[in-house]
Each structure stands twice: as C-alpha cells, then as structure tokens.
N, C-alpha and C positions, 0 to 999 in steps of 0.2 A: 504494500500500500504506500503510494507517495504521498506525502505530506510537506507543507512550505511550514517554518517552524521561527517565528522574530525572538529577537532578544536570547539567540542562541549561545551567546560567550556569559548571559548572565547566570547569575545562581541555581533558578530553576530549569532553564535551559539548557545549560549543562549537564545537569543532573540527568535530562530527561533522556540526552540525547545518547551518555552512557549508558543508560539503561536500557534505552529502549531501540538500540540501533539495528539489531539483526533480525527485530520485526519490523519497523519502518524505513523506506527509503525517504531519509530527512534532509530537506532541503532548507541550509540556514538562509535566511535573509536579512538585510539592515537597511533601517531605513535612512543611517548615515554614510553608508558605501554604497549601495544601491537605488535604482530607483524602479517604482510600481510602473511604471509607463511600460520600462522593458522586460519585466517577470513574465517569467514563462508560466503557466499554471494550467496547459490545456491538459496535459497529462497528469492533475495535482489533484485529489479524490479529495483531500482536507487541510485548512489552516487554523494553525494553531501561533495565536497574537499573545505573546507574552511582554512585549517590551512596551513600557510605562516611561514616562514622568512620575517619580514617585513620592513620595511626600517627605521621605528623608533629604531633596535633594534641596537644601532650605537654598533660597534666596532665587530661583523661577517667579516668574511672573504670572502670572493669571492670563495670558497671553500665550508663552509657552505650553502651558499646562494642556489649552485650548486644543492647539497644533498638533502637541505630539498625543495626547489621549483622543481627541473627537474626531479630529479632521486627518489625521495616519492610517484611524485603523477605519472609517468608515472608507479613505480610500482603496483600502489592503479590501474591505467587505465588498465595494463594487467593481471591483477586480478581480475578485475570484469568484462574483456570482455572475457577473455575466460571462467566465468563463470555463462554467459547467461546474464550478468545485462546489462539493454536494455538503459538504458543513465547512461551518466557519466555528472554530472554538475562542472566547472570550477569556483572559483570564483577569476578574475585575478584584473587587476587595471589599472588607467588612466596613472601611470608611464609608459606604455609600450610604449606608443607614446612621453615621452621626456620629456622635464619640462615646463616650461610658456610659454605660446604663443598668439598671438593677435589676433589668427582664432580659433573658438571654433573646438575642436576635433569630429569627428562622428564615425561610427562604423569602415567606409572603408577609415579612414585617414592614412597616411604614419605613422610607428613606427618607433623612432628613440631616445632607451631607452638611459639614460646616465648613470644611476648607477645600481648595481649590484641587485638588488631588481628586476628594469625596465626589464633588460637583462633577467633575468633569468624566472619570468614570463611570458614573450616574448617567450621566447624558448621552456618552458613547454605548452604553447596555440601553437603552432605550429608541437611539436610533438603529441599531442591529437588530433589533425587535424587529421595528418594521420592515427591514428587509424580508425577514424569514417567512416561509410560502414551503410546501410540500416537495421541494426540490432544493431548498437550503436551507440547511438546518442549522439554525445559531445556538448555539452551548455558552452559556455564562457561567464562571466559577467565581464564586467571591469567598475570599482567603480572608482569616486573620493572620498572626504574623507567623512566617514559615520557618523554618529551625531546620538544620542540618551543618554536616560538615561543610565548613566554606563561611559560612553565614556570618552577613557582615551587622552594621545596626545597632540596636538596643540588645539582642542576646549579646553580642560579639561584645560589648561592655558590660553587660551584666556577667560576664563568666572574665573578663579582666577586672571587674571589682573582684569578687570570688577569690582571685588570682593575688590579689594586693590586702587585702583587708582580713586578716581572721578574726575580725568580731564586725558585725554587721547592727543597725537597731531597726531589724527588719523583720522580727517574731510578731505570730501575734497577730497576722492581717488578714484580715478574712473576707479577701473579695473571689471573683471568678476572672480568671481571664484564659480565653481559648486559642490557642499553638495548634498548628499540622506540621506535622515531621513531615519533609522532602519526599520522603518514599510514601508516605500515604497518599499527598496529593498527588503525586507524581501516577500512582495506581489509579485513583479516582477519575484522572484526566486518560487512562488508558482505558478505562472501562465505560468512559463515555464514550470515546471512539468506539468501542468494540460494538454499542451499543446505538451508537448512530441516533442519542438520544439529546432532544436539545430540550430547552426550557433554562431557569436559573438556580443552578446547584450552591451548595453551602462547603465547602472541605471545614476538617477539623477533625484532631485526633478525639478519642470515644468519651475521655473528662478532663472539663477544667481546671486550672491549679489554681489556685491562690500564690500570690508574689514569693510568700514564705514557701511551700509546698517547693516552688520551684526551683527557690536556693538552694532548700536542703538535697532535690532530687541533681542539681548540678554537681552539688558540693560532693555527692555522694559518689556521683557518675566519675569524679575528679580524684577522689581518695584524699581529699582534701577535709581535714578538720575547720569549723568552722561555728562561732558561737556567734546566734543571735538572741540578741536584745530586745525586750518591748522602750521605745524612747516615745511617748507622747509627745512631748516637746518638739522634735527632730522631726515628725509627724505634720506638725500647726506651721512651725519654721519654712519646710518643703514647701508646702500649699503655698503659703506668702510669697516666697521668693521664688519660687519654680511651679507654679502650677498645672504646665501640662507633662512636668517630669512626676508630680504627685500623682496626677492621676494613673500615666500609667501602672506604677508603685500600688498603689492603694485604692484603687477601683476598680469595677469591674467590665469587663465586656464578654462577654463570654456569647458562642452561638450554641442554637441545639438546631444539628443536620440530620434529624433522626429521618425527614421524610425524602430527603437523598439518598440517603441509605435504603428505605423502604423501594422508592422507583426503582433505583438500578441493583438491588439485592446485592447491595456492595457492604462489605467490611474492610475495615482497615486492615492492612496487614501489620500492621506493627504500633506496640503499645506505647504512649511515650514516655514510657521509661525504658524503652529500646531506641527509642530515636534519639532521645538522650544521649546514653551509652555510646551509641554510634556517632552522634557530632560530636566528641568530646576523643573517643579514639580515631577521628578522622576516617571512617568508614562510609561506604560509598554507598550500598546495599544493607 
C-alpha cells in the first residue's frame, strides 16, 4: 500500500516510518523542500498529515499558525482528493477543545480552543470534514501529549528535573492528565488505515496519571531515588508567577477514548508503564 506521509524526520514520523516500513511503501514529503503542485499521488491509496505549527514553537504569529495548519494541509487535502487518494488521515490535538478541565474530554465534547495552535487545528478538522464524501475518507486523531524515546518538550524536562533535583514539592496532586506512548498511537493510526475508517478518533494510553503518579512512575522507570514533598506555598507561588506552567503541574486534562476503542475494536498494545520503561531505555518498539 502507498502512502504520502508529512512531517517524516519528526518524532512521530519517524517513529512510524521505523515501524511501519515493510508494510507501507512510504513516501516522505515537506512542505519546506517540496512543493504540492509537483507531488505525484496518482499511484498514493493514503495521506497521512503529520506536520504542524505546534504550540511549543513560542513566538509564531497567528498568521503563520494560519499557513502552515489551514491553508498546507487543506492544500495537501485537495490534492490528493482530486487525485483518487481514497483517505486522507489528520493528525490534530486535544488543544482543540480548550485547556484544563475537570471533565475528561471525549470525541463529541464541545471545542472551545484558546490559542492559536487550538484555533487553527480546529478549523483545519473542520474544513476536511467537508471535503469527505464516500470516496475520501478523512480520519482525524486528536493526541494529548505523546511520550517516547526521542521526545522532546515538557517530558524531555520533566525527566531533566528528575535528573537534577532528588527532592521535588510535587507529592500530593491529585489531578488527571492523559499521555499516549509513540507505539500506541502509532498502532491506533495503523489500524485506522487497516480499517479504512474515518470520523474523529481520541488516542491515549488506557489511565491517567496525576503529575505525582508520573514522577514516581519516571523516577522508577530511571532507578533513580527520588523524595517528594507536599509545599503549598510552592503550589500558590507557581500559579502567580507561572500560570500556564501550574496548570500543567497541577490540573487536569485528561480524555476518555473508550468509544474509539469501541468503533475500531482497538487496544492498546502497550501499558504506560511500558512506554515509560521504553522512552527512558531508549527503545524503539
């Protein structure tokens, strides 16, 4: 099966394309080396749009965001539907519905993006909609944040504090926030192909952790010793001077994809206290 595949040198992209190469013939594409005008795709059955404007990349404009989220992939969309390819896969994100919340997100929750990442994702999954008709099928996956070896971000500092600090005042927290390990999304996104099944899916490994949960299941995965603290104070301090670093610390967002699971009779393959393990011994599968 041919496949055109964006954002191929990145995290998930790479991932996918290790794994999944002796079943697909993957064709990378860039939207900074190449251009959609000369893409071949008569021979291409599916596209898979992984490359974003992403919301770590601070100091984009609202302008940019526009460009490379709306007006990319709806180009990438009407170029490979007027040129037979029979799905088009999306891969968007949990920002589209908002930032923390104390009700876990599902597939048919309200969206109500706040930043220009959120918005613009949102709007690119909503004109893909309306492309899709009984001959192309649009697949939407909307991720919270993805973990594995490689992985750059907020993990990628949270396991260099881990790294630096043996005592943390991070005990104690009791929110939800929901992680997919590489290899589960990475599955999920195979079995929708397999599956030739579009609509708007949820990834995420099978439970929540709470911020603490997560230390310890790092700290563990690490062999690293590691005391944490209840600091209230350190708690109120955050919020005032850092408030979108508290939230993620200290609130919640958690999704529940149990009726993505139900559609395509998918399980995860891996627990993430294996995904864990694996991004921490650099493990690829």
């Amino acid at each position: 099966m041919n496949l055109i595949l964006t954002g191929a040198r990145g995290f998930i992209g790479s991932y996918f394309q290790k794994q999944y190469a002796s079943k697909y013939a993957i064709q990378p594409f860039s939207f900074v080396n190449d251009e959609v005008e000369t893409l071949h795709v008569n021979d291409v059955e599916i596209v898979i749009h992984l490359s974003a404007l992403v919301h770590q990349m601070g100091g984009a404009s609202d302008m940019a965001y526009e460009k490379v989220n709306v007006d990319q992939t709806l180009q990438l969309a009407h170029k490979a539907k007027e040129n037979g390819v029979k799905q088009f896969i999306f891969m968007s994100t949990v920002k589209v519905y908002g930032e923390e919340s104390a009700i876990a997100y599902t597939e048919t929750s309200p969206c109500f993006p706040e930043d220009a990442y959120g918005r613009t994702k949102l709007k690119a999954e909503q004109e893909l909609q309306k492309l899709a008709d009984e001959n192309f099928v649009v697949s939407i996956i909307r991720t919270p944040i993805v973990y594995g070896s490689g992985v750059k971000a907020n993990m990628h500092n949270l396991i260099k504090l881990i790294d630096t600090m043996p005592l943390l005042p991070l005990d104690g927290i009791d929110n939800k926030r929901s992680l997919v390990f590489i290899g589960n999304l990475c599955a999920l996104l195979d079995t929708i192909i397999d599956q030739c099944k579009g609509g708007i899916f949820l990834a995420g490994d099978d439970v929540p952790l709470s911020t603490t949960e997560l230390i310890q299941e790092l700290a563990k995965a690490k062999k690293k010793k590691l005391f944490l603290i209840q600091l209230p104070l350190f708690a109120r301090f955050l919020k005032w001077v850092k408030p979108s670093f508290y939230k993620r610390l200290f609130e919640s967002l958690a999704v529940d994809n149990s009726r993505t699971k139900e559609v395509l009779h998918f399980k995860n393959p891996y627990s993430t206290q294996e995904g864990i393990a694996m991004m921490i011994q650099g493990t690829v599968q």
